[in-house]
C-alpha positions in Angstrom: -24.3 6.7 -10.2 -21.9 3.9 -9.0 -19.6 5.1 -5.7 -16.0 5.2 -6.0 -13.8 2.5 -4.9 -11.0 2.1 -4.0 -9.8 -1.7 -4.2 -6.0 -1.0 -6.7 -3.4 2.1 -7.0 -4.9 2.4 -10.5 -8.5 3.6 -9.5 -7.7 7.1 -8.4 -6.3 9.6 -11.5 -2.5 10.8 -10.8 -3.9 14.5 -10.0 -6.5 12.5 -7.8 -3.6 10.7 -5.9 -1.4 13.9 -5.4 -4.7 15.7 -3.9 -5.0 13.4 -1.6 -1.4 12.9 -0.4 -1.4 17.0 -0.3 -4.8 16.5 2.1 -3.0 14.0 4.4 0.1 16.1 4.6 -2.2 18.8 6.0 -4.1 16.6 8.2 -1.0 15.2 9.8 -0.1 18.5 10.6 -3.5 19.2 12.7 -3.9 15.5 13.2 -6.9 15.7 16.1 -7.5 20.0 15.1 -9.1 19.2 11.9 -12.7 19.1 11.0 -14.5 15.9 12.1 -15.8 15.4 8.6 -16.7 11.9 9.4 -19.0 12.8 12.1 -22.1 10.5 11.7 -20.2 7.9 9.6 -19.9 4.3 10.3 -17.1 2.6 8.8 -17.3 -1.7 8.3 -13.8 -3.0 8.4 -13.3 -6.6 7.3 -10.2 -8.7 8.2 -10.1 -12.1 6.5 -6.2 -11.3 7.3 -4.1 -10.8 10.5 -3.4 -7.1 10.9 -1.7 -4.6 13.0 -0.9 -1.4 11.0 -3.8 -1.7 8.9 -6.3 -2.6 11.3 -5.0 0.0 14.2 -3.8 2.9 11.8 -8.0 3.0 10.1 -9.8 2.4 13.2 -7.7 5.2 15.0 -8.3 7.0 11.5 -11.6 7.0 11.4 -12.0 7.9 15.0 -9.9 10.9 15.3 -12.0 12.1 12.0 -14.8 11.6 14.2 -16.4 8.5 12.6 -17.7 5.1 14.1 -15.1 1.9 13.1 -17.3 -1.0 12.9 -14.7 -4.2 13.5 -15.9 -7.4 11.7 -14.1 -11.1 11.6 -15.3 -13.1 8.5 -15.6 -16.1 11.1 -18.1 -14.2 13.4 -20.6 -13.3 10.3 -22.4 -15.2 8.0 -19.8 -15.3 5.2 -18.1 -18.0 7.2 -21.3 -20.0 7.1 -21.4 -19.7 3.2 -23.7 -16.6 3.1 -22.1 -15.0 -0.6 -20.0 -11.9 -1.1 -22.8 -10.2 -2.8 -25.3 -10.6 -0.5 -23.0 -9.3 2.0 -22.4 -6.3 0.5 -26.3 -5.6 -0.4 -26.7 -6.1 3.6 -23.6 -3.8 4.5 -24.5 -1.4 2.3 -27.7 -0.4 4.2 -25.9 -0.3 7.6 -22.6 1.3 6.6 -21.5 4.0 5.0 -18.0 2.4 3.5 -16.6 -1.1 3.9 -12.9 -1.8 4.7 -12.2 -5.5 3.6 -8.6 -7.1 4.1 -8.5 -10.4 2.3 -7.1 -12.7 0.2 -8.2 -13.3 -3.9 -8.9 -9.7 -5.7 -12.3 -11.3 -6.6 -13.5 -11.4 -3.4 -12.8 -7.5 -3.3 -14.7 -7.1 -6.6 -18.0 -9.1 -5.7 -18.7 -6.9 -2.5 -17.8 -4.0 -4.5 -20.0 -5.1 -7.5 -23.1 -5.8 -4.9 -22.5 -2.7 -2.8 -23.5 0.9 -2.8 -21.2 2.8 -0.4 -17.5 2.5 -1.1 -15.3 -0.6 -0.9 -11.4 -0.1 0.2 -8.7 -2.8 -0.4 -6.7 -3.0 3.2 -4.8 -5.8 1.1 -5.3 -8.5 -1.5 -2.8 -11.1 -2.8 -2.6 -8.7 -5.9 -2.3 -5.2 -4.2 -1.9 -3.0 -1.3 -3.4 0.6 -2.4 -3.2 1.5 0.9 -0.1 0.7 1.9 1.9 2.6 -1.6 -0.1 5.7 -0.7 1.6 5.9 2.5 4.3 5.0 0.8 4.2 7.6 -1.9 3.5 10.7 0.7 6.6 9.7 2.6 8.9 10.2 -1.3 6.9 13.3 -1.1 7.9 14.2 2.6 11.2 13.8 1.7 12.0 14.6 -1.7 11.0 17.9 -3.3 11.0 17.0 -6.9 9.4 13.6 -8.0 11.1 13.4 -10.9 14.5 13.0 -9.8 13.6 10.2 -7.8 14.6 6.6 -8.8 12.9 4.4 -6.2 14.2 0.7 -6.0 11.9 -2.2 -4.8 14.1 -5.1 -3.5 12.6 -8.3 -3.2 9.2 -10.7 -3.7 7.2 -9.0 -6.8 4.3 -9.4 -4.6 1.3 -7.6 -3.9 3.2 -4.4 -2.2 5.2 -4.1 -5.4 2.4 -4.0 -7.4 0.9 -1.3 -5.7 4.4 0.3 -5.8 5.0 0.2 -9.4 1.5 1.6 -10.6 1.6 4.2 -7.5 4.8 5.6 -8.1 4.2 6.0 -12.1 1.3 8.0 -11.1 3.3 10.2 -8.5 5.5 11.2 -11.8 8.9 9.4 -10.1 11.8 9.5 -12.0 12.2 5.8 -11.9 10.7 2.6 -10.4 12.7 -0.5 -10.5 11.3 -3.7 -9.4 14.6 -6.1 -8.5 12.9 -9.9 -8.2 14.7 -12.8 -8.5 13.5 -15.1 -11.1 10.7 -16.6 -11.0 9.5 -14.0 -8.4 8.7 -11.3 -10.6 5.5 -9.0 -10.5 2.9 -10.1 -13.1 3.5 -8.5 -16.7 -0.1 -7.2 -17.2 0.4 -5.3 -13.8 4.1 -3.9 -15.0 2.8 -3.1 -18.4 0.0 -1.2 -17.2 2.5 0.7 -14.9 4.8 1.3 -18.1 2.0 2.8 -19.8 1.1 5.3 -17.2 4.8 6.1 -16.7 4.4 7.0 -20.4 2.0 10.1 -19.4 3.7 11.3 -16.4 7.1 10.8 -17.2 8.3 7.9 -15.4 10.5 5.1 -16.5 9.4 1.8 -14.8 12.2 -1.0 -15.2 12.6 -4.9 -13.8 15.5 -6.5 -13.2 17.2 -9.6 -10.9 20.7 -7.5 -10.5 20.5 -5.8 -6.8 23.6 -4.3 -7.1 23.0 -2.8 -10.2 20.3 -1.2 -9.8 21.1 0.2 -6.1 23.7 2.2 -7.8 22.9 6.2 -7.0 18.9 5.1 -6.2 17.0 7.9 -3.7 14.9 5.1 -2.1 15.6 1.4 -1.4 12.7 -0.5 -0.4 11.9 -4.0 0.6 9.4 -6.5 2.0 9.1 -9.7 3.4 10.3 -12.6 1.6 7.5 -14.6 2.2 3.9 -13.2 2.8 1.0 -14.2 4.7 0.3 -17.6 3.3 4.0 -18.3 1.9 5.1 -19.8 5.4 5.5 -23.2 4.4 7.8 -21.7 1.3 10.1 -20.0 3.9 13.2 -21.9 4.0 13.1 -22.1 -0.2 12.6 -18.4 -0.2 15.6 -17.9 1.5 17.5 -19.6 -0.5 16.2 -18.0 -4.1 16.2 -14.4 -2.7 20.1 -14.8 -1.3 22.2 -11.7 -2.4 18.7 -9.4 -1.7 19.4 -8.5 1.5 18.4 -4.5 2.2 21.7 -4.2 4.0 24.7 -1.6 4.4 26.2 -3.2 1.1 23.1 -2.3 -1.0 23.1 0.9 0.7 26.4 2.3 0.3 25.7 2.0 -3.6 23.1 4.3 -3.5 22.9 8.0 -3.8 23.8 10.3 -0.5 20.9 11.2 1.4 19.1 8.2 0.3 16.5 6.8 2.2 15.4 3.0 3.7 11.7 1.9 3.5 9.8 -1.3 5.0 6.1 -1.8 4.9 6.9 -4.3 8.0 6.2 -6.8 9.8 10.5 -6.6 9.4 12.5 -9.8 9.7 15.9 -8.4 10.5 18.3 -10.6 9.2 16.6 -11.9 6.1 15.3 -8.8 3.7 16.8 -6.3 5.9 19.8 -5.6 8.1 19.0 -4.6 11.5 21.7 -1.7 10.9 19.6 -0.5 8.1 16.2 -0.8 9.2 17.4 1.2 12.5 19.8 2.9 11.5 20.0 6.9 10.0 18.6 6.1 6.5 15.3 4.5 8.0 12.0 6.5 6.9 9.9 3.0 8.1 8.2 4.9 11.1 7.5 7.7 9.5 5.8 5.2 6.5 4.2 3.4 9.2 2.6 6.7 10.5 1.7 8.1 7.2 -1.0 4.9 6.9 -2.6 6.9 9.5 -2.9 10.3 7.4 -3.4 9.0 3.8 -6.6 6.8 5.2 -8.2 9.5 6.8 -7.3 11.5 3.4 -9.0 8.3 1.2 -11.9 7.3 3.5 -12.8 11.1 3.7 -12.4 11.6 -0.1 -14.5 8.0 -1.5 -17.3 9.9 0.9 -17.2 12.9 -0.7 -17.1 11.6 -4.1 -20.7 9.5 -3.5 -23.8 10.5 -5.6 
């Protein structure tokens, strides 16, 4: 039997994803009170990526669950001397008992999972950001009692957050997820039809569109990202220009429904995909989206462990 990983927002089942946001809820409650159910454990966490939530928010995770965070750089080990994927994760796999890997292609995620036997965990690709929309989903959940009246707006690059996004919130059972992307910036179709078909079972509708103002209108969440991602810089100043008019700011805002709420998966660049009244102003659920990373991955790593032969 093959462990369970965890590398895109479509490996867990939608009654697998709400158990888990239901265990994190709890655990944030207790936060340090709760069973150390990672006592023993020794958690690998790979960063081909710079990090600051991610990194911080599993390390403390695993910690307070009473695990041991093992903190690798690609540079320091042999992968950066052209030892393969594979043979990294047949190696890691008799050390560790799970791997976290922040990286860049999803086939580099894959090939350590493919070679390993002890869970792999996406902490971010170029395609996806499981980690990151699971947060993201428990703070909807925080805030809103019913999923389905929720229509949750994604402003912005269709990057690898929105992919997440889209294929996590169809699994929550949202009322609506609308990815707003400029053209030319839009999330991949075999990612947005997979999400469609999903919505299919749990009822919600997921919809693209380049009209901001449009689709802000009477929208419970409005949620944005960088314009340009890790790897984009040199694209900065073109960016700009293409995603003019998709400013998260007190325009966009006003459109939406009362008792709507901001969300950011930062690092936030006030000025240029958010207003600096918005981000820190009343609407703003970004801190408490930046905790819940701490919760949801004590809730996942705890989970995969359980769920090994």
């Amino acid at each position: 039997m093959n462990p369970r990983h965890f590398l895109s927002s479509d490996d867990i089942t939608s009654s697998e994803q709400k158990a888990l946001i239901a265990r994190a809820r709890q655990l944030k409650g207790s936060r340090t009170r709760h069973r150390k159910s990672l006592a023993g454990k020794s958690i690998g966490m790979i960063f081909e990526k710079p990090s600051t939530r991610t990194r911080i928010s599993f390390e403390v995770a695993v910690t307070e669950m009473g695990g041991h965070p093992v903190i690798l750089r690609s540079d320091e080990m042999q992968l950066g001397r052209g030892e393969t994927l594979e043979d990294t994760g047949r190696v890691l796999s008799r050390y560790l008992d799970a791997l976290v890997v922040r990286t860049y292609g999803q086939d580099r995620l894959e090939g350590l999972a493919e070679s390993s036997t002890i869970p792999v965990i996406n902490a971010l690709s170029d395609l996806e950001h499981p980690c990151q929309a699971l947060a993201d989903v428990m703070t909807v959940a925080e805030r809103f009692d019913r999923p389905s009246d929720v229509r949750f707006v994604y402003l912005g690059d269709g990057n690898n957050v929105c992919h997440s996004l889209l294929l996590a919130g169809a699994k929550a059972g949202l009322g609506s997820v609308t990815a707003v992307c400029p053209e030319g910036f839009e999330p991949i179709e075999p990612l947005v039809e997979r999400s469609i078909s999903i919505g299919e079972e749990t009822g919600t509708k997921i919809l693209t569109t380049p009209d901001p103002l449009e689709a802000c209108e009477g929208a419970h969440v409005l949620y944005t990202d960088v314009w340009a991602s890790m790897g984009q810089e040199a694209e900065h100043a073109k960016r700009l220009k293409s995603f003019k008019g998709f400013q998260l700011d007190e325009t966009l805002l006003a459109r939406a429904a009362a008792g709507a709420i901001v969300m950011h998966c930062l690092p936030a660049h006030r000025g240029e995909e958010i207003s600096a009244e918005v981000i820190d102003g009343p609407a703003s659920a970004v801190w408490d989206q930046a905790e819940n990373r701490l919760h949801t991955q004590k809730a996942l790593v705890e989970w995969l462990l359980k769920e090994l032969p």
